[in-house]
N, C-alpha and C positions, 0 to 999 in steps of 0.2 A: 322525388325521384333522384336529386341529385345528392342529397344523403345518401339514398340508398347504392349510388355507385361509388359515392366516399369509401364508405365503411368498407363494400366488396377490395376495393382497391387497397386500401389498407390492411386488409386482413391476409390479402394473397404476397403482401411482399414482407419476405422473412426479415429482410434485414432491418426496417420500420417496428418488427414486434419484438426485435432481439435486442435494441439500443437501448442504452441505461443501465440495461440490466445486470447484478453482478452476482459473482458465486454465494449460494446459499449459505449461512454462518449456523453453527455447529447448531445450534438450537432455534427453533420456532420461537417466537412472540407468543406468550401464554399470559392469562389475565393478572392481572398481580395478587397475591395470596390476602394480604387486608383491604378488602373491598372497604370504600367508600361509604361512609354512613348514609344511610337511603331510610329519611323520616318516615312516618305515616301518614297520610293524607289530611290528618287534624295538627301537624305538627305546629304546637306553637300556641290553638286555638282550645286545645282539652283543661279542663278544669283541674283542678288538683285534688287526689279522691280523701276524703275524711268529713267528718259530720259537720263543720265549721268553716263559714268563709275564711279567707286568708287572704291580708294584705300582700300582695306580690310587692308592691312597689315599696319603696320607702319614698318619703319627703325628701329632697333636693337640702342637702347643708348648708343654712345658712352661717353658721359660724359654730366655733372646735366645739368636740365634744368629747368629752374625757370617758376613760375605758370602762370607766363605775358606770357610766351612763347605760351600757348595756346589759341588758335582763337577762337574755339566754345566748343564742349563737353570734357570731359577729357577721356570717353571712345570713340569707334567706334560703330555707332549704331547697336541693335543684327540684326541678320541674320533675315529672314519669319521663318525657322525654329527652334530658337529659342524663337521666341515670339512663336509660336504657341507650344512652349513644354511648357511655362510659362504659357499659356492658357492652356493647357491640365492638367496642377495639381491645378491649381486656379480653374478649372472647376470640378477636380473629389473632392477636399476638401469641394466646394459646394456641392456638393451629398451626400457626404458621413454627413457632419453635418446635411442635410434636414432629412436624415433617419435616424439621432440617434434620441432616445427616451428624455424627457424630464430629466431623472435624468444624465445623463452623461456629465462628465464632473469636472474639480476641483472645490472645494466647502472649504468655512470655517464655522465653527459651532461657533456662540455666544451665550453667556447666555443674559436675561434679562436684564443685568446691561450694557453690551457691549462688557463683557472681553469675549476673546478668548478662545475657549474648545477642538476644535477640527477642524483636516485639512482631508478634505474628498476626494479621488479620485476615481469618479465611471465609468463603463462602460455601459452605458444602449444602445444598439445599434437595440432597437424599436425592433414592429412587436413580441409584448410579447416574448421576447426569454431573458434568464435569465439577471438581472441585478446583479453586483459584482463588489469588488475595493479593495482599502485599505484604514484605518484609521488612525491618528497620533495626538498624545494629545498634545493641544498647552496650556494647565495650567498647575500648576507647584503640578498637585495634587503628593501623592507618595502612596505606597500600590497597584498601579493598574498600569497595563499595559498603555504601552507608545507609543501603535501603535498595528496592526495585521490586520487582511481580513476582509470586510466590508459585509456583503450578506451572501447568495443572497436574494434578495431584495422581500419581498410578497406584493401584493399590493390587499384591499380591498377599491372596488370603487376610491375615489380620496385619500385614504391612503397608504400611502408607510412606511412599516418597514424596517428599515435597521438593522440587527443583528449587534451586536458588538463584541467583546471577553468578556467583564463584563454588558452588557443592547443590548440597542437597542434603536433607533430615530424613533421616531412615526410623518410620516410630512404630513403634508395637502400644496396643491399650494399654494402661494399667489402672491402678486406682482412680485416682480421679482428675485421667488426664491423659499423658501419653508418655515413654522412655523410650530412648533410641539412643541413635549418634548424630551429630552434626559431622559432614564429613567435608574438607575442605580444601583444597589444593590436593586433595589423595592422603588429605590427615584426618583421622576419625577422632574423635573425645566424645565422650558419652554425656547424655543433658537429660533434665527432667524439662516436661512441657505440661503446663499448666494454666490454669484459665487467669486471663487478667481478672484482678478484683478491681 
């Protein structure tokens, strides 16, 4: 009974259900795109399929053994269940890269000439939902910042602004990557943007 007039009691006073609580941020909590490897219920316990027992184990070394000593592989081949865990993140990395959006990803910024301006790493993870990074000045300008938060990213039609701390990078697609201007104190120079290798 006295639970039961706790809870009433707390339910009717607003200002007890409002505390803590703070403004919602731009996006919900969504499950993360590479799930966790989730074995099978024999993980570990399943045989290895082929017509012949097979030594899993090897003998503990007692002392060196030179590289002629070995017959065939230098390890023991993996278990089914280990390939298929190997498969299971080669498979969710696939997914997860089909649904990121075009600008994600590391990137280097060059001027016209060819020299390096700037090291870009963004997040665009598609399905219009905000794109955002950081930046990192690879010239040896001085007076300006030398890195800070990149975004978040506006995009009209096939242009993409990226804010900076001191400008912002106006890109258009191209080949295989993106061309625009970096634009900075109100000075534009044109750059190629291309993926870090």
């Amino acid at each position: 009974m006295f639970w039961l007039a706790l809870v009433t009691a707390l339910s009717s006073d607003p200002t007890i259900q409002t505390a803590g609580l703070q403004d919602a941020t731009p996006e919900t909590y969504q499950a993360p795109v590479v799930r966790p490897f989730e074995p099978p219920s024999d993980f570990g316990r399943e045989r290895a399929e082929g017509d012949t027992d097979v030594d899993l184990h090897r003998a503990p070394l007692t002392r060196p053994v030179a590289v002629e000593a070995y017959a065939g592989d230098y390890e023991i081949s993996p278990t089914d269940g280990e390939v298929a865990y190997d498969q299971g993140v080669a498979q969710a990395e696939i997914n997860a890269d089909s649904r990121s959006g075009p600008l994600d990803g590391r990137w280097h910024v060059v001027g016209a000439d060819g020299a390096p301006l700037l090291s870009l790493a963004l997040t665009d993870r598609g399905e219009n939902r905000m794109v955002e990074g950081a930046w990192r000045r690879l010239d040896a300008a001085a007076e300006t910042p030398h890195g800070g938060i990149a975004g978040p990213v506006r995009s009209r039609g096939d242009l993409r602004v990226v804010p900076l701390a001191d400008g912002e990078l106006r890109l258009h697609p191209a080949d295989k990557g993106w061309r625009g201007d970096l634009v900075e104190d109100g000075v534009s120079r044109p750059v190629v943007v291309s993926r870090a290798g």
